[in-house]
N, C-alpha and C positions, 0 to 999 in steps of 0.2 A: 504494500500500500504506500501512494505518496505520501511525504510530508503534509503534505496541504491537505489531502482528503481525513488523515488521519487526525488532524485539527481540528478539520470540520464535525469530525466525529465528536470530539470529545465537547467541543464545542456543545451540540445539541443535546449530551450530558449530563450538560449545566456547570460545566468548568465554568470558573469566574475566571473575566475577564482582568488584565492588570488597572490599577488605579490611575486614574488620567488626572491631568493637574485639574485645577481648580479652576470652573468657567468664568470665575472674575477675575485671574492668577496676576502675574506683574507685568503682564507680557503688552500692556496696551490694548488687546482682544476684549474689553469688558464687554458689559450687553450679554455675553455666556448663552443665549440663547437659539434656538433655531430662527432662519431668516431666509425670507424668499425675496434675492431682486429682481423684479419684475419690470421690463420695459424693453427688453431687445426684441427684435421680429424678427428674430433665426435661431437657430442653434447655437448653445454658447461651444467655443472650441477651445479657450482659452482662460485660465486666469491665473492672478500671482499679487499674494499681499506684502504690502508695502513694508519698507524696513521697520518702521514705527510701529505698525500693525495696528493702523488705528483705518486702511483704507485697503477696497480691495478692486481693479483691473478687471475685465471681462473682455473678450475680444471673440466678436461675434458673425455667424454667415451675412450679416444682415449689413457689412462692410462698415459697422461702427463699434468703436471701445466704449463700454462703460467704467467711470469713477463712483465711488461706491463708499459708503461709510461704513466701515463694519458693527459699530456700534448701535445702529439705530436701521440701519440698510435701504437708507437712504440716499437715493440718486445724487451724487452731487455736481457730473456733467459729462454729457459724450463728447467723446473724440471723433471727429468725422474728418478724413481727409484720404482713406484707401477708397480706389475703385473697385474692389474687391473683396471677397470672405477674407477677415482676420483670423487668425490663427493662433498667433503666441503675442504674448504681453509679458511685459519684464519692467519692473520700477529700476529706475538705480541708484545705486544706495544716496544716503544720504550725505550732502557735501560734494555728489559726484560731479562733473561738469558744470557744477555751479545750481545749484535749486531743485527744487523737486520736479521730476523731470520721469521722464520713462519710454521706454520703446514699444513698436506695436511692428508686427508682420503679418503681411497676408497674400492671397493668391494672386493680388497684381506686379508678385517679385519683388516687392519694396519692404524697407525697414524703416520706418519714421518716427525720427526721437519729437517725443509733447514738451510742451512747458504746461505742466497738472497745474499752476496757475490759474492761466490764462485759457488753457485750452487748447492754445495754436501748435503747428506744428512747427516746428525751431528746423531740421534739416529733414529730405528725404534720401534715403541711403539706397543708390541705385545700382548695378549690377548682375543680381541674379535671374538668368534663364529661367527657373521655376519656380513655383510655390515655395515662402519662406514657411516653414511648420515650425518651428522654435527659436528661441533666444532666449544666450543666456550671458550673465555679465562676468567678467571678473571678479574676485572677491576686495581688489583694489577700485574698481570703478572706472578703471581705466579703459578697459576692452570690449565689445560685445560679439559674440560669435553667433552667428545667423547661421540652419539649418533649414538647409533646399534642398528641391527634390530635383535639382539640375545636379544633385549629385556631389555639388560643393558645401564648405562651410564658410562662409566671409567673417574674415578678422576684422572689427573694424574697429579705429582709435577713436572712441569719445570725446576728446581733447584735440581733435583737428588731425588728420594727416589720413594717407590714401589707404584701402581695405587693401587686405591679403586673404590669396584663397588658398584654401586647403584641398586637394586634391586628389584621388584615387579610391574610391568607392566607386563601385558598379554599377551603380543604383542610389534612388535616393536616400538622404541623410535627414533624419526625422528628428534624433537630436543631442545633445554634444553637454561634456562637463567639465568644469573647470576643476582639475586640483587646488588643492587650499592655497598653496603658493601662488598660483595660478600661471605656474610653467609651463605644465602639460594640459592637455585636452582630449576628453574619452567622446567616441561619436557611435552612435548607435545608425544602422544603415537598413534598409531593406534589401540590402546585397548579402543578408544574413550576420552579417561581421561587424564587429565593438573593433575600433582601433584607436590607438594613442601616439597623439602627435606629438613633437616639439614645439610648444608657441613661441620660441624666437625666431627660429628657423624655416616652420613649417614644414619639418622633415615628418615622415611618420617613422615613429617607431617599431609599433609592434602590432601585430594584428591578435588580440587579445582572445576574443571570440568567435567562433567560426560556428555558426548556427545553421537549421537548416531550413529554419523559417524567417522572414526577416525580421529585424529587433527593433522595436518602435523607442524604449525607452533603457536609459540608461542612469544609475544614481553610484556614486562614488562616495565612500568615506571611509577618507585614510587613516584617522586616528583607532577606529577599529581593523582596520585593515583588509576591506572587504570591496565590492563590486557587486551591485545587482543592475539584473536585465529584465526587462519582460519583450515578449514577441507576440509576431503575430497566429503562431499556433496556442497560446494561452500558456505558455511559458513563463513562469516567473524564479527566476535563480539565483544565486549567488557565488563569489566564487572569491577564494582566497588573493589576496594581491599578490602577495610573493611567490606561491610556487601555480596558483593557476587554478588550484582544485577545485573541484563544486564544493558548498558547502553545507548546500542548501537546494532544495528543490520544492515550492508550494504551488505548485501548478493544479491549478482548482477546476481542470476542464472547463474553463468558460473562456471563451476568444473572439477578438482577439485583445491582449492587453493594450488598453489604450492612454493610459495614464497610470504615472508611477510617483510618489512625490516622498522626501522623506521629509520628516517630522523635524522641527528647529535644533532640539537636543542630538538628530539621529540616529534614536533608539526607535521608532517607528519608521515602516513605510505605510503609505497610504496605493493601492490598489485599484486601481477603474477598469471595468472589462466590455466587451462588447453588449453581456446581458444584463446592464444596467445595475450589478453592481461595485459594492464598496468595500474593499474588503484591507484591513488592516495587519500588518505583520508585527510582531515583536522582535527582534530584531536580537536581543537578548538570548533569547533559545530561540530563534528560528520557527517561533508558531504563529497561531490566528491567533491574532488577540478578540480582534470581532468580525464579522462578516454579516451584510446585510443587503438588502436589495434599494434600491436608491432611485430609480425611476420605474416608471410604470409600464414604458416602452421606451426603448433603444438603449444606446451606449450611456457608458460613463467619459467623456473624452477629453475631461480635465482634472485637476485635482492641484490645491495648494490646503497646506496648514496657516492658522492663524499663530501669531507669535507664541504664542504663550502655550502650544502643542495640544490644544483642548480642544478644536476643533477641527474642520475641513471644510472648505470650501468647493465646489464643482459645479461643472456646466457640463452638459449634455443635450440631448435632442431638444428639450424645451426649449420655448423661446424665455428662460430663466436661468437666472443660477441660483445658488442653495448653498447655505453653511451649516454646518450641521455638527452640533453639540456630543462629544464621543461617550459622556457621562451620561446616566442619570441613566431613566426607564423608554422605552421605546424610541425608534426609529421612526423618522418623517421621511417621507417620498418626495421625488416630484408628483407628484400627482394628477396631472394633468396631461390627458392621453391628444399627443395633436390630430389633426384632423385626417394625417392620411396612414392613421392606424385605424382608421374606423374600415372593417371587417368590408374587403370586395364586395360580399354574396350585398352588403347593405345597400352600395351604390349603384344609381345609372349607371351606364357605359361613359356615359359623358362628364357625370361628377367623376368618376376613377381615372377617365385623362386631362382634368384637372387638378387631380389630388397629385398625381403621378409626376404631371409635367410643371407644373404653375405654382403650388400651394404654396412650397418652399419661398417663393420668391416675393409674390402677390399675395394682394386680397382684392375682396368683390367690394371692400367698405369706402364710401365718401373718402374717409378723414385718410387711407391708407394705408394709418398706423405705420408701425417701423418696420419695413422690407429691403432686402436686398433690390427689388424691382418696385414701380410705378404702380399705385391701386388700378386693377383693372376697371372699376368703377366709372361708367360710361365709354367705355373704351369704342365702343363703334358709332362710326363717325368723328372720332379724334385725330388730330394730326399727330405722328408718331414726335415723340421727344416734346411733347409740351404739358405733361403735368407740372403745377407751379410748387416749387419748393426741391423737387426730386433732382438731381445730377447728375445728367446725363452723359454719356459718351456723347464725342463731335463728332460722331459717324453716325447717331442716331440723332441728335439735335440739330443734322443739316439733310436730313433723311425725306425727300418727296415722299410720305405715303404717308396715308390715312387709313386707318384699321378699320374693316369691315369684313363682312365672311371670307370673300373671296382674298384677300390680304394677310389674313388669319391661314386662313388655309396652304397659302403658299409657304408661309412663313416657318410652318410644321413640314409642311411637305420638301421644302428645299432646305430647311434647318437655318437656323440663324449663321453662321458662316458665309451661307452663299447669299438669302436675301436682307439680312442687315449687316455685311460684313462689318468690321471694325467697331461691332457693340459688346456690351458687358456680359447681352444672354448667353446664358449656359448651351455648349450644342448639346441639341438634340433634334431629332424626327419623331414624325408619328407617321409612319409607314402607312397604314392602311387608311383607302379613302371612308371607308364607316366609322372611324374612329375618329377622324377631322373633325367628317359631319356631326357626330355626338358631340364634340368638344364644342363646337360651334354654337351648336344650339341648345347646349348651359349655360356659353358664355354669356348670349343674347337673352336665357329666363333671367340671368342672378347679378348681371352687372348694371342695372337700373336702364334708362331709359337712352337711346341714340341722342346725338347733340343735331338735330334736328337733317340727319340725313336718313338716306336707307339702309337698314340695316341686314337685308337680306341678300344680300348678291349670293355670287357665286360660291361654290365649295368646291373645287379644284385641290 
């Protein structure tokens, strides 16, 4: 039996779990409470609390960061400046490049330092061919190492001067760790392989792990003297630093591991898997400390601790994140199933290739709430690129067409590449012409009324 299953066993028991600090402890985490923040319109992908541990980062599908009070979990302001899903968020520390300040990555290849001030974005860090999925700093403040899926990791100086890449992975780099020194740098790859570089040099050293799934996350701590990995076969391990050995094996059959984070002290890791949940190690003896289910539908895909090691923070498929108290009697969910977990056999054909294609991005509502995309809300007979407020790409903001079936239709049918090249939409097709026509005409039941054209054309 594994490690992990064999946890799980004792676990249900009724092994007690180890003592957690105190949810009002010194850490700046007060409020000790469970907390739901609520206001992105995507999926959170990202989060990471603040040195002070008094504020917590969100970086979400819906190409905006939230600032976040931890104490009260209160919005205190978005970041709006990626064209794209953000992905990873990083504060840095305190005193670093001068004020409070912080990074954000997302799938338009950009890294852009905020001033949490003000809001604005002070530089943006350009370079990478793919999706940035991580960032993380030095433990001086001097450095920040960006993980792409172009396979690199960009060195970039805080304090002015040109990025360095790190180079030789097969496949993309999901994401990277600073030794405490912060000499070296551990990178976790979907090339299956942990490798450790030189950060003066940018030689690699050593290819540490050779997996045979690929390794989404990697956590280091040398004063213990250890390495852990999780992957994307549900993988979670650890391994001795000096001679390499496993040491550890809690692989809890759930995958793929999507988030790994360790605890301030680095006697816990925190755990996020594909099946929404949360699962805690002790790090101590190598067991579950607890294990529990944390959304109601999909992944876990982020995870940070609040200072004071009392709690967790994470975002997942919701359009929310959730900090959640490790003390005390029960577990709180996300709770809230989104719309396109609602059960096939329930929908039209045509609600299910808008659940399938659009939900993510859009809504049917006036106000349009916060999306990655434009509310569809009167969409036929609009001219494309002119909802007011929304920011559009200059390939769709200078775009002759006006949405109506037949425009609709082409648009799925040719895929946005070929009929709105140079926009933000995600490709896709809808292959078959009864599936258009369904899409079509839910779009025209549920997106209120034409702005005073016809709404009926063609379905092509």
């Amino acid at each position: 039996m594994r490690a992990g299953a064999l946890a799980l066993v004792l676990l249900s028991l009724g092994a007690a779990p180890p003592a957690w600090p105190d949810e009002r402890g010194s850490g700046g985490s007060s409020g000790g409470g469970f907390l739901r923040l609520e206001g992105h319109g995507g999926p959170v992908q990202g989060v990471a609390v603040s040195p002070d541990g008094g504020r917590l980062l969100t970086a979400s599908f819906d190409y905006s960061v939230g600032l976040w009070d931890l104490e009260t979990g209160a919005l205190i302001r978005w970041l709006e400046g990626h064209e794209a899903a953000v992905n990873a968020v990083a504060f840095l520390p305190a005193g670093a490049a001068g004020g409070a300040r912080a990074l954000s990555g997302g799938d338009d290849f950009d890294v852009i330092e905020w001033d949490l001030a003000t809001g604005q974005p002070l530089r943006r860090m350009e370079g990478h061919r793919g999706k940035v999925f991580h960032l993380a700093v030095s433990p001086d403040g001097r450095l920040a190492a960006s993980s792409g899926w172009d396979g690199r990791i960009g060195l970039w100086p805080l304090e002015g001067g040109a990025v360095r890449w790190l180079e030789g992975h097969r496949g993309p780099v999901s994401e990277a760790a600073f030794s405490a020194d912060g000499a070296t740098l551990y990178s976790a790859s979907h090339d299956g392989t942990i490798r450790r570089w030189d950060v003066a040099t940018g030689a690699m050293q050593a290819v540490v792990v050779e997996h045979g799934f690929g390794t989404n996350h990697v956590v280091l701590n040398e004063a213990a003297g250890w390495l852990a990995y999780g992957a994307v076969d549900g993988a979670v391990r650890a391994l001795d630093l000096a001679s390499g050995r496993e040491i550890a094996d809690l692989t809890a059959d759930r995958r793929p591991i999507l988030a790994l984070a360790p605890s301030p002290d680095g006697r816990f890791l925190g755990v996020g898997d594909g099946h929404g949940y949360i699962m805690v190690i002790d790090t101590a003896d190598w067991t579950i400390a607890r294990d529990f289910r944390a959304a109601v539908e999909g992944p876990i895909w982020a995870l940070a601790w609040t200072r004071d090691g009392a709690r967790l923070a994470a975002g997942g498929i919701a359009d929310e994140a959730a900090v959640w108290p490790l003390s005390g009697a029960g577990d709180a969910l996300f709770a809230e199933r989104r719309q396109f977990h609602t059960p096939p056999s329930a929908m039209s054909n045509g609600e299910r290739q808008f659940v399938r294609k659009c939900s993510v991005c859009h809504t049917l509502n006036p106000d349009g709430e916060r999306r990655a995309g434009p509310t569809l809300y009167g969409i036929f007979g609009r001219k494309a690129g002119t909802v007011e407020g929304y920011r559009y790409s200059d390939a769709l903001r200078g775009a002759d067409i006006v949405w109506n079936a037949e425009t609709i239709g082409k648009l799925f049918e040719l895929g946005p590449d070929r009929f709105t090249p140079g926009s933000k939409m995600p490709l896709q097709r809808i292959n078959e012409l009864a599936d258009r026509r369904d899409l079509i005409s839910y779009l025209r039941r549920n997106t209120g009324p034409a702005n005073g054209q016809d709404a009926t054309g063609g379905t092509k």
